[in-house]
C-alpha positions in Angstrom: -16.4 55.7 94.2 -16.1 53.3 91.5 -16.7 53.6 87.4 -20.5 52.5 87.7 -21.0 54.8 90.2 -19.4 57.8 88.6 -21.2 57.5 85.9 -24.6 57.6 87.9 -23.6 60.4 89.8 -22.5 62.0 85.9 -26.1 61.5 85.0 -27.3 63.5 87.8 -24.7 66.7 87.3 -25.9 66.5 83.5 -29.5 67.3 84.7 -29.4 70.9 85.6 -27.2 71.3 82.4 -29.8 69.8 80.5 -32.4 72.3 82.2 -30.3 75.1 81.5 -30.1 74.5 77.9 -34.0 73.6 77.5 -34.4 77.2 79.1 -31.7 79.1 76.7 -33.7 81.1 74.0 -31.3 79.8 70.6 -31.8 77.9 67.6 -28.6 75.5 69.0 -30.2 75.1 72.8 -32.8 72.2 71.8 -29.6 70.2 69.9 -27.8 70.8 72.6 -30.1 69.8 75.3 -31.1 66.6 73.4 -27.5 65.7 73.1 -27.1 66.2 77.2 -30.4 63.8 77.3 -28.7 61.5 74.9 -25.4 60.9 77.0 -27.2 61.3 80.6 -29.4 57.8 78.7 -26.5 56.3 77.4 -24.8 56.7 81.3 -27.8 54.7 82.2 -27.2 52.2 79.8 -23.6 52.2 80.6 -23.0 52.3 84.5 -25.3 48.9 84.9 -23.6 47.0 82.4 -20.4 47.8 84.0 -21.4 47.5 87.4 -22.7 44.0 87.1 -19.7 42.6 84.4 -17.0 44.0 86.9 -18.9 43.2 90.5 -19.4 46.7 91.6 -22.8 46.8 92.6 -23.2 48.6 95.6 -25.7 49.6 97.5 -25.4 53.2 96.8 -25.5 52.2 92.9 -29.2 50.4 93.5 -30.4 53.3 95.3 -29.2 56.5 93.2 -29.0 54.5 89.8 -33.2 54.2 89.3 -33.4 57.8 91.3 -31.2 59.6 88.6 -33.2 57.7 85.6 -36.6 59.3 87.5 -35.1 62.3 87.7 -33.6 62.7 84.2 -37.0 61.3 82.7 -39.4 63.5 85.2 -37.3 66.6 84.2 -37.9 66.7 80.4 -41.3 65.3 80.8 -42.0 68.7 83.2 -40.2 70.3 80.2 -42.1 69.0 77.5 -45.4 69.5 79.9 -44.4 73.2 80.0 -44.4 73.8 76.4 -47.8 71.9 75.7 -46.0 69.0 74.1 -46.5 66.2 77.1 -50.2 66.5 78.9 -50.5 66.9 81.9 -52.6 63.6 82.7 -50.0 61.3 80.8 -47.0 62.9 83.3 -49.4 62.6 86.5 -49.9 58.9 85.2 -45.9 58.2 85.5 -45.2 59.9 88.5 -48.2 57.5 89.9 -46.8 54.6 88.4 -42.9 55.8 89.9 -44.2 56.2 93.1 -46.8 52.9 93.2 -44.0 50.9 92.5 -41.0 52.5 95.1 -44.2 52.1 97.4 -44.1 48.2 96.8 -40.3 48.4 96.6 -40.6 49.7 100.7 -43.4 47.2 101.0 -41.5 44.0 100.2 -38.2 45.4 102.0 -39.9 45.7 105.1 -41.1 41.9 104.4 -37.2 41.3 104.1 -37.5 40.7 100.0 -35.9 42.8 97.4 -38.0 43.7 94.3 -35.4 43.3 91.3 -35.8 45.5 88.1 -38.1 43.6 85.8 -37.8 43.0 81.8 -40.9 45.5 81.4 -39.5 48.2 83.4 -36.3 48.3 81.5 -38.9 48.3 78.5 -40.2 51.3 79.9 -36.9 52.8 80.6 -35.7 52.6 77.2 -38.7 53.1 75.1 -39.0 56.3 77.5 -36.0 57.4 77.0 -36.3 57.1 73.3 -39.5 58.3 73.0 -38.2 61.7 74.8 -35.1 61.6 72.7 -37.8 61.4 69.7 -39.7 64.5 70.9 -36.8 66.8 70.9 -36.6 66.6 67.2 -38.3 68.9 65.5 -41.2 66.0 64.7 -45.0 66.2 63.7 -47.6 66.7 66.1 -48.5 62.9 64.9 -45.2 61.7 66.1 -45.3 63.2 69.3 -48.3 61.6 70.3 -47.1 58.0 69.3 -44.2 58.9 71.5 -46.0 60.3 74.6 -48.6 56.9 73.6 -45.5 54.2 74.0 -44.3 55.8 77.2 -47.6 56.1 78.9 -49.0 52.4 77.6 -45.0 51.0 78.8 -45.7 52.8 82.2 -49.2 51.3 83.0 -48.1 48.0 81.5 -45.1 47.3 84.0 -46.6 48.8 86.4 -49.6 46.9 86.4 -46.6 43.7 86.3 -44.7 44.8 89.0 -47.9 44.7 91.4 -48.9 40.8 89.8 -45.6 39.5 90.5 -45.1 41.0 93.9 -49.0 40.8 95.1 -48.1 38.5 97.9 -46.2 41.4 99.5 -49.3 43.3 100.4 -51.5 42.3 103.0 -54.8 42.4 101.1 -56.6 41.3 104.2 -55.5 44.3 106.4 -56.0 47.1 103.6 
């Protein structure tokens, strides 16, 4: 398994840490949790960069890179949705978007063309991330909303660009 790929999988085993320090009743346990989300991002960040500068994009990489990201994002969305912090409706509108988009992903594989990561889905990644990294502080009700705002107005936005760009991969006529 190679560096990139390590660090994906490192994202993924950070996960249930993170999950186990959102759930521990001390003062430390939200630092500590936002520092786990902090790395597992920064893994993200990393393990692409390294895979494409030093050729090791593999096909494991493409599939379990964008299904840790979900997975790390989904998690403390549920979290924050728990606590009253994250509605419900703004989380049901990602998971939509997540799953639209793999949808189209299937779609255009099946058609024999792969759907690369555009610029407004990394937008959406990292202003996610962020905005989730924000909302761990200890921030005004104010803030929280901007945050949940960005990532839900990011989400519609490239997901809305993902189906404009790839429309000819859907049979229209045959729907």
């Amino acid at each position: 398994m190679n560096l990139a790929n390590k660090l994906t999988m490192l994202r993924v085993l950070m996960i249930p840490v993170y999950l186990v320090l959102w759930n521990v009743d001390a003062l430390w346990s939200g630092y500590a949790a936002l520092a786990v989300f902090v790395l597992a991002s920064l893994t993200d960040l990393l393990d692409g960069q390294i895979a494409r500068s030093r050729g090791l994009v593999t096909d494991f990489g493409k599939f379990m890179d964008p299904l840790a990201d979900k997975v790390l994002v989904m998690t403390a969305m549920v979290c924050f949705c728990a606590t009253g912090r994250f509605p419900a409706w703004a989380l049901v509108i990602v998971i939509f978007r997540e799953f639209a988009v793999s949808g189209l992903r299937l779609i255009a594989v099946e058609g024999g063309r792969v759907i690369a990561a555009g610029w407004s889905g990394k937008v959406k990644t990292a202003s996610t991330m962020i905005g989730l990294c924000v909302m761990h502080l200890t921030v005004p009700t104010l803030v929280d909303q901007l945050c949940i705002w960005v990532i839900v107005l990011t989400t519609i936005y490239s997901g809305v660009e993902y189906f404009i760009k790839n429309k000819d991969c859907i049979d229209w006529k045959n729907l």
